[in-house]
C-alpha positions as CSV (number, residue, x, y, z in Angstrom):
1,X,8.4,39.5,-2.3
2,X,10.6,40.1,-5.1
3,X,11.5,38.0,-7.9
4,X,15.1,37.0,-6.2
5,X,13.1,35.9,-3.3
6,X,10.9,34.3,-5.1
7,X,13.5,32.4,-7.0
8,X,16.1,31.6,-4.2
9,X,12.5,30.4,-1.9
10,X,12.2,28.0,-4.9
11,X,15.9,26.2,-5.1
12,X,15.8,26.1,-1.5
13,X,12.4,23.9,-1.5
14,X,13.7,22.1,-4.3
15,X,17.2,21.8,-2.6
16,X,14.9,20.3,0.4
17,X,12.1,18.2,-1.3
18,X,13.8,16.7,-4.2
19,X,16.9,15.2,-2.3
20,X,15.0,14.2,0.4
21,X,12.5,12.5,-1.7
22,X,15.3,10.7,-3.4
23,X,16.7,9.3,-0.1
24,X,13.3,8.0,0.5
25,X,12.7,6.2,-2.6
26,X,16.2,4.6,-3.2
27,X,18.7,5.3,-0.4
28,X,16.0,5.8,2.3
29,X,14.1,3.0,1.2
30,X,15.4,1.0,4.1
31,X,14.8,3.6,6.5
32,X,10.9,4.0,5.2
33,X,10.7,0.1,5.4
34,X,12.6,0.1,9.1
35,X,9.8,2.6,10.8
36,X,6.6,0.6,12.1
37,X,3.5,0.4,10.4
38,X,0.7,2.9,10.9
39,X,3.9,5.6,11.8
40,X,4.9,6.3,8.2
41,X,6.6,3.0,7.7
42,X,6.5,0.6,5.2
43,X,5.8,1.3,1.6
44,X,2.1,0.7,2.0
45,X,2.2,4.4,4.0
46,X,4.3,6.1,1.0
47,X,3.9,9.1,2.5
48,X,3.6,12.8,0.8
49,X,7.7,12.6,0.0
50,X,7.6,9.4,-1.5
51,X,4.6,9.8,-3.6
52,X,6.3,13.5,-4.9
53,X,9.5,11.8,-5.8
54,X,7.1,9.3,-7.9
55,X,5.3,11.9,-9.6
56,X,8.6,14.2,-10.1
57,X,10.0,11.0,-11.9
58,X,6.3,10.6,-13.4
59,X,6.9,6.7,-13.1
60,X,4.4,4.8,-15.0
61,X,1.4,2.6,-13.1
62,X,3.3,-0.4,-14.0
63,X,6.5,0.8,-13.2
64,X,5.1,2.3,-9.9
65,X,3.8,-1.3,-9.3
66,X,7.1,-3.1,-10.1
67,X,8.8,-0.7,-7.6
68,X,6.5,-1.3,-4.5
69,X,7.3,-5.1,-5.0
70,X,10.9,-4.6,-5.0
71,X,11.0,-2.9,-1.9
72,X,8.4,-4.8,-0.4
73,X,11.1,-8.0,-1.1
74,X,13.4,-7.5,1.5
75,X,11.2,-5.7,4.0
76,X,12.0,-7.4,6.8
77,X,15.3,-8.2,6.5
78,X,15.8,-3.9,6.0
79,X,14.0,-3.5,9.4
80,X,16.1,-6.2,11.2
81,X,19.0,-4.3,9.7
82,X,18.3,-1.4,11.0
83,X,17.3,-2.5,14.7
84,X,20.9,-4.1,14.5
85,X,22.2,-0.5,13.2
86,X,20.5,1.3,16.1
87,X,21.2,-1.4,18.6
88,X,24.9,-1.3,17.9
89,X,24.9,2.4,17.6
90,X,23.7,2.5,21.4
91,X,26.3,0.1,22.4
92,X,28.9,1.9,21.7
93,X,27.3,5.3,23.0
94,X,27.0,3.3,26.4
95,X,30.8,2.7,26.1
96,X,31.8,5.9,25.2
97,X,29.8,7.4,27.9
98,X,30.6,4.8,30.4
99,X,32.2,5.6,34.0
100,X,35.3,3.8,33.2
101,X,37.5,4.4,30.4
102,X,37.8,1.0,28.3
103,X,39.4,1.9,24.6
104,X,39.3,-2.2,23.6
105,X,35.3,-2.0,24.6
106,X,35.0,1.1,22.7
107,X,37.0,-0.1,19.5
108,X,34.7,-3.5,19.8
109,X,31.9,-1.8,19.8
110,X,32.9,0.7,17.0
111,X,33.9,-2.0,14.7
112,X,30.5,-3.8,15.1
113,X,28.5,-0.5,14.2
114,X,30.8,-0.8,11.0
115,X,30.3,-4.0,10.3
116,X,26.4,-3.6,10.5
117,X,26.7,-0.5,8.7
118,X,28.6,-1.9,5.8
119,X,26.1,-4.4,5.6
120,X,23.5,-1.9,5.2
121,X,25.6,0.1,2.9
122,X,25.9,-2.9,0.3
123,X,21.8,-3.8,0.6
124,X,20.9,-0.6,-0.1
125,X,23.4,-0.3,-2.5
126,X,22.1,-3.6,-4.6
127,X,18.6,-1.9,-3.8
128,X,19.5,1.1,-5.5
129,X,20.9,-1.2,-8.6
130,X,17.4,-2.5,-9.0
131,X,15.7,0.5,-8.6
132,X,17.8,2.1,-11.5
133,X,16.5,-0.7,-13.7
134,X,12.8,0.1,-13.7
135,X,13.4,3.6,-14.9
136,X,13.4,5.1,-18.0
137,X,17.3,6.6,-19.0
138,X,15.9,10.2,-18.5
139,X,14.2,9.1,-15.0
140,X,17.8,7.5,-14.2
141,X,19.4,11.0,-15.5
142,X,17.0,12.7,-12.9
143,X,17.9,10.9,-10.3
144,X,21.0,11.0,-10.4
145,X,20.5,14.8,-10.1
146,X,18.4,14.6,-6.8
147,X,21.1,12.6,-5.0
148,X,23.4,15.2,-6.0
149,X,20.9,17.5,-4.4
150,X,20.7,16.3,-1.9
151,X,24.5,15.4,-1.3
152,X,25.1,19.1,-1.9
153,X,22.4,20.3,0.3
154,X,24.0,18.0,3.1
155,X,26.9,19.4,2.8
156,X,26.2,22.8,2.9
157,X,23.4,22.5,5.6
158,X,24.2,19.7,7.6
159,X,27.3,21.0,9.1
160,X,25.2,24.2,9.8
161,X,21.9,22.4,11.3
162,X,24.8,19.9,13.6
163,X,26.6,23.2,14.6
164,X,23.8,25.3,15.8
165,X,22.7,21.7,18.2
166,X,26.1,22.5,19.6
167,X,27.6,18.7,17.7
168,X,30.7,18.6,15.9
């Protein structure tokens, strides 16, 4: 393998691991505490991406402590949050999808995924807050970089990934 290999084969697992780990830690975190127990749920499975983002950020033992409290906090009210995210989601994909045509079913049912949605938005947004203020400035500075990562790598992928599964 040559050296340009070898170097574009390392932005691209760095493009992959980092921003995904960064989604789990702080954006994700709801996500990791929606998925059942014994499946790779909860913050007592961390998981291999979780524990990478913790040793890329090389948080302290006490700081790694403080940040499995705070997500353990609000645990359950992340996984009821995301059953109502999911649940709403699948309303309005019946609707859509439904034999009859029924735009004021269609915009209800829109309108609650967005209201669940923004609800989510705003929790893991406070989350986030709180996250930022167990880490060091330089561990701030680094993450914001892997959630720019990973925004870019969305961007540039995701519309790929969607368009080869035939989704707009």
């Amino acid at each position: 393998m040559n050296e340009n290999k070898k170097t574009n084969s390392k932005i691209v697992g760095t493009a992959l691991v980092l921003p995904l780990a960064a989604l789990l830690l702080v954006g994700g975190s709801t996500l990791i505490q929606a998925q059942p127990p014994g499946r790779g749920g909860g913050f007592e499975d961390r998981g291999p991406l979780l524990e990478r983002v913790m040793e890329r950020l090389e948080l302290s033992p006490a700081q790694q402590e403080e940040l499995e409290e705070l997500l353990a906090e609000n645990r359950d009210q992340h996984r009821a949050q995301w059953e109502a995210v999911k649940t709403a989601r699948r309303a309005l994909s019946d609707q859509i999808h439904a034999e009859i045509f029924d735009e004021e079913a269609i915009r209800e049912a829109a309108a609650a995924v967005a209201e669940i949605e923004e609800e989510l938005a705003l929790s893991r947004a406070l989350k986030f807050q709180e996250v930022q203020q167990i880490l060091t400035p330089e561990q701030r500075a680094q993450m914001r970089e892997m959630v720019e990562t990973f925004q870019d790598f969305r961007e540039e992928w995701g519309g790929r990934h969607r368009g080869r599964r035939g989704r707009s």
